[in-house]
Structure formats: structure tokens, C-alpha cells
N, C-alpha and C positions, 0 to 999 in steps of 0.2 A: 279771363273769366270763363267758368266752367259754361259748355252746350247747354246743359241742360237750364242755367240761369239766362242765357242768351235766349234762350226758344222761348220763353214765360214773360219776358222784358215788352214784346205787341201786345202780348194780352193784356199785361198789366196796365200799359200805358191805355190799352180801349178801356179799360172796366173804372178808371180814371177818369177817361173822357165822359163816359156813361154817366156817372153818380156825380159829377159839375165839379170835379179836383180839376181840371182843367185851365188853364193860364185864361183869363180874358183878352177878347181878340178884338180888333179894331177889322171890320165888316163893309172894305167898300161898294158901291154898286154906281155902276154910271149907268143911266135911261136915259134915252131919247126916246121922247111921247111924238107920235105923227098919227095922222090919220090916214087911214089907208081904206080901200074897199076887197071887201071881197068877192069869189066869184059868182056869187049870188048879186052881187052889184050891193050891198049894204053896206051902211058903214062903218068901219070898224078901228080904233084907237089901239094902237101897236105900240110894244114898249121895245125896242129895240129890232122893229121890224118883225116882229111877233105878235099874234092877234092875241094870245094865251099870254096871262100875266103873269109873270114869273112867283114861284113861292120864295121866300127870303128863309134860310135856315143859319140858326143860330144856338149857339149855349145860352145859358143863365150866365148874368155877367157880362157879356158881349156889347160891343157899343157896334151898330149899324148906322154905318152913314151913306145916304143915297142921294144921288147928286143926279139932276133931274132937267134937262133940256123942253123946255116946250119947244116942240116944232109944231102945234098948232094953231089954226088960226085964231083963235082967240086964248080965254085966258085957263089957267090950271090950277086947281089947288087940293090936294094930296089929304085925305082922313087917315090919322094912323088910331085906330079901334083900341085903348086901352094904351098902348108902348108909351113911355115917359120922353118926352123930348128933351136931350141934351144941348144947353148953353154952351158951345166952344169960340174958339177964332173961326174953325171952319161952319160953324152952324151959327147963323144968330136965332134961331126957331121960328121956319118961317110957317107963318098961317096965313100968312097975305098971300094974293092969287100972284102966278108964275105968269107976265104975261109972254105973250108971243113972243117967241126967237131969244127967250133967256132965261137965265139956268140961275136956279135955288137948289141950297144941300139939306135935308132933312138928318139930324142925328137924334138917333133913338136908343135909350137902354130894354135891353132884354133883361130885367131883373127877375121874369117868374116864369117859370116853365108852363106854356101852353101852347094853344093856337089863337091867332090873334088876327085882324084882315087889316085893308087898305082899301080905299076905294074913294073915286070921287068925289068935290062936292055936286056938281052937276048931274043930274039923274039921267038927260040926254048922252054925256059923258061915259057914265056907268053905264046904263043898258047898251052902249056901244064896246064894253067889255072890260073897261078899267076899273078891277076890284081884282084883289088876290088876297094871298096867307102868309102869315108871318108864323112859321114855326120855331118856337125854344124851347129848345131842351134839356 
């Protein structure tokens, strides 16, 4: 293959990924939810040992599936703003609360390019910092 077709072959394949020619992907995420305090003494709901909720980035097309540990002490239940919930063997679509010390998988299709959140249903929950962004693109 001529240099010059090799050197145009990244770009083509980003300008691909850009405009959604891109293969759909299968998007895992494992969280463990815990409460933790800060050094202000507050308290704070950490998704993997992080007070800051992670942003989920994805294509149009993408399936996200997020597999979700409560480690607190009571119970959890996850708002996805808009993303269509996927029926699989790994997902049964859960909207019942997670309770303590057990893990639910949430699958969601990114079908429309935007920005999209998450966040709890408990507002005690939320102002303790569990709400983030779901971007596709």
C-alpha cells in the first residue's frame, strides 16, 4: 500500500467516527456507590471512590450497560434523563430500588446525539452528589 494512502487511513477512520459510520459498541461500566465523607466532614456518595460522577461518553448506536453495586446503606435507584432502556439477559430494566449490598445492571441505548444526566431518585442522595452526564455523539 502506497505512504501516502497509509497516512490518510487515522483520518479517515476519525472523520468516520465523527459523522456516526462507526460500528456500535457494547459500553461497560462497573460502580460501586458508597458513602464517604469529606474533608469538610459532609457527606458525600462516591461512584467508585470518587466524590465527582463520572460522564459516560458514547456514539449514537452504542448500547451502555452499567452494573451498579450499592454499598450503601440503604437503598438506590438510578434516573436515566431521556436514554431508552434496553431488555437483554443482562439487563431486565431495572427501576426498582438497588437495595443494600446488591448490584443491578442498567442497559441503555444512545440512539440521538446529545447530552443527557443521571441522577438519583432521593434528593438527600443527589445533593450529596449523585447526578452526572451522559454524552453521545
Amino acid at each position: 500500500m502506497p505512504r501516502r494512502i497509509r497516512r490518510l487511513i487515522p483520518w479517515l477512520l476519525c472523520f468516520l467516527a465523527i459523522m456516526g459510520f462507526a460500528e456500535p459498541r457494547l459500553l461497560p461500566f462497573r460502580w460501586d456507590v458508597e458513602q464517604m465523607t469529606d474533608p469538610k466532614h459532609m457527606l458525600v456518595i462516591a461512584i467508585n471512590g470518587d466524590a465527582t460522577a463520572p460522564t459516560i461518553r458514547a456514539q449514537r448506536g452504542d448500547t451502555i450497560v452499567v452494573e451498579v453495586r450499592n454499598s450503601l446503606g440503604r437503598e438506590l435507584v438510578i434516573q436515566w434523563q431521556i436514554l431508552e432502556k434496553v431488555l437483554n439477559r443482562q439487563c431486565g430494566g431495572t427501576d426498582r430500588p438497588i437495595s443494600a449490598g446488591q448490584t443491578a445492571s442498567y442497559c441503555l441505548a444512545a440512539k440521538q446525539a446529545g447530552q443527557y444526566s443521571y441522577q438519583v431518585e432521593s434528593k438527600l442522595q443527589r445533593d450529596a452528589g449523585l447526578k452526572g452526564s451522559v454524552v453521545v455523539l
